[in-house]
C-alpha positions in Angstrom: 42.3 54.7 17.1 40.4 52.8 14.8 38.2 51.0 16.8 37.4 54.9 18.5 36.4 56.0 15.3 34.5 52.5 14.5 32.3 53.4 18.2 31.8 57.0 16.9 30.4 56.2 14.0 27.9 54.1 15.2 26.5 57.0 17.8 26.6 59.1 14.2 24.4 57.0 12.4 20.7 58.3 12.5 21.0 62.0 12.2 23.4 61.0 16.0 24.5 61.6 18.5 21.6 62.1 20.2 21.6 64.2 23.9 21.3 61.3 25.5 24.4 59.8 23.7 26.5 62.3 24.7 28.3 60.2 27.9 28.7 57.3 25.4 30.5 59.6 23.2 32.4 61.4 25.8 33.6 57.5 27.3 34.9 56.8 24.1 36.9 59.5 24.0 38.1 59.0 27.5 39.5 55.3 26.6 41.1 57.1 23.6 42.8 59.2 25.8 43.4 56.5 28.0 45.3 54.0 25.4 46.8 56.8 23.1 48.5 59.2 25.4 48.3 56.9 28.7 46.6 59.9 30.5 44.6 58.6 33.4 41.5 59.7 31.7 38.9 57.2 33.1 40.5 57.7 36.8 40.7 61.4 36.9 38.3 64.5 36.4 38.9 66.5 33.1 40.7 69.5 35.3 43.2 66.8 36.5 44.1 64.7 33.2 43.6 67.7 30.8 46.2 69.5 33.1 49.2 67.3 32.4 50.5 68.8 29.5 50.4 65.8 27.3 47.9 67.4 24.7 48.1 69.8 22.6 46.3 73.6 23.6 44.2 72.8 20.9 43.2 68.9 21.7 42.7 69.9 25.1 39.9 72.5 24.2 38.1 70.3 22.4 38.7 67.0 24.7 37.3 69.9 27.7 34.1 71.4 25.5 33.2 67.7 24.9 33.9 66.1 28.4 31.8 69.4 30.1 28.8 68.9 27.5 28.5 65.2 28.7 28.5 66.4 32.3 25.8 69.0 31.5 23.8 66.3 30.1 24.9 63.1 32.5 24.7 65.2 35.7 22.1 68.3 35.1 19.7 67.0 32.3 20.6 69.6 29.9 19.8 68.8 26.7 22.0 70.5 24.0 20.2 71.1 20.1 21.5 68.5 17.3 24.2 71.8 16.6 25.9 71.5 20.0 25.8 67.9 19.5 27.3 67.5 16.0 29.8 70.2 17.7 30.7 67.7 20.0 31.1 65.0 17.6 33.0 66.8 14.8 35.4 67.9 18.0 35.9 64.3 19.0 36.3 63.1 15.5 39.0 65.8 15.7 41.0 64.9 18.5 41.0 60.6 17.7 41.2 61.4 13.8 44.3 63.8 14.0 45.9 62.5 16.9 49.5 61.7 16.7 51.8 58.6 17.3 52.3 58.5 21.2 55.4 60.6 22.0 55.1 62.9 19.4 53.3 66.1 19.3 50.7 67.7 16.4 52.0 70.5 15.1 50.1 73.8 15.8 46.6 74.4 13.7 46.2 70.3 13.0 42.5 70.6 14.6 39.9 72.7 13.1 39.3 75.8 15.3 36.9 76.0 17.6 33.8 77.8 17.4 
């Protein structure tokens, strides 16, 4: 977890993430995924991983808002305003920040709504 946050921080400094650090930010959050809850994040598409009931409804909102933006960006050049991107940060901030021990769950309202 800590060393998720460390990588974050670094794509925050400088007014970041930029658009074009948006996959960075979205592979960090995969390995998270990856080492926290063993989901098969890095192997899978979102549908697949997000679908196997190991996060929360909430975590898996965020984790899919995030993992989409990168795509938009990664695979179609779209490049969201420094809202949508701080967006995407504060939601994976969210999900590494309040995530629980593995094998236990968050209780209900632990992540900030999304908007």
């Amino acid at each position: 977890r800590q060393r998720a946050l460390a990588d974050i921080e670094s794509l925050a400094r400088n007014d970041g993430p930029r658009p074009d650090q948006l996959p960075a930010l979205a592979d960090i959050l995969r390995l998270f995924l990856e080492d926290h809850f063993q989901l098969p994040a890095t192997r899978r598409t979102t549908p697949e991983f997000v679908g196997d009931d190991q996060l929360m409804p909430e975590q898996a909102d965020a984790v899919r808002l995030v993992l989409a933006g990168s795509d938009l960006v990664k695979f179609a050049g779209v490049l969201p305003s420094e809202v949508e991107c701080q967006t995407m940060l504060r939601l994976t901030r969210g999900v590494i920040a309040q995530a629980s021990e593995p094998g236990q769950e968050l209780p209900p309202g632990q992540l900030e709504p999304l908007r």
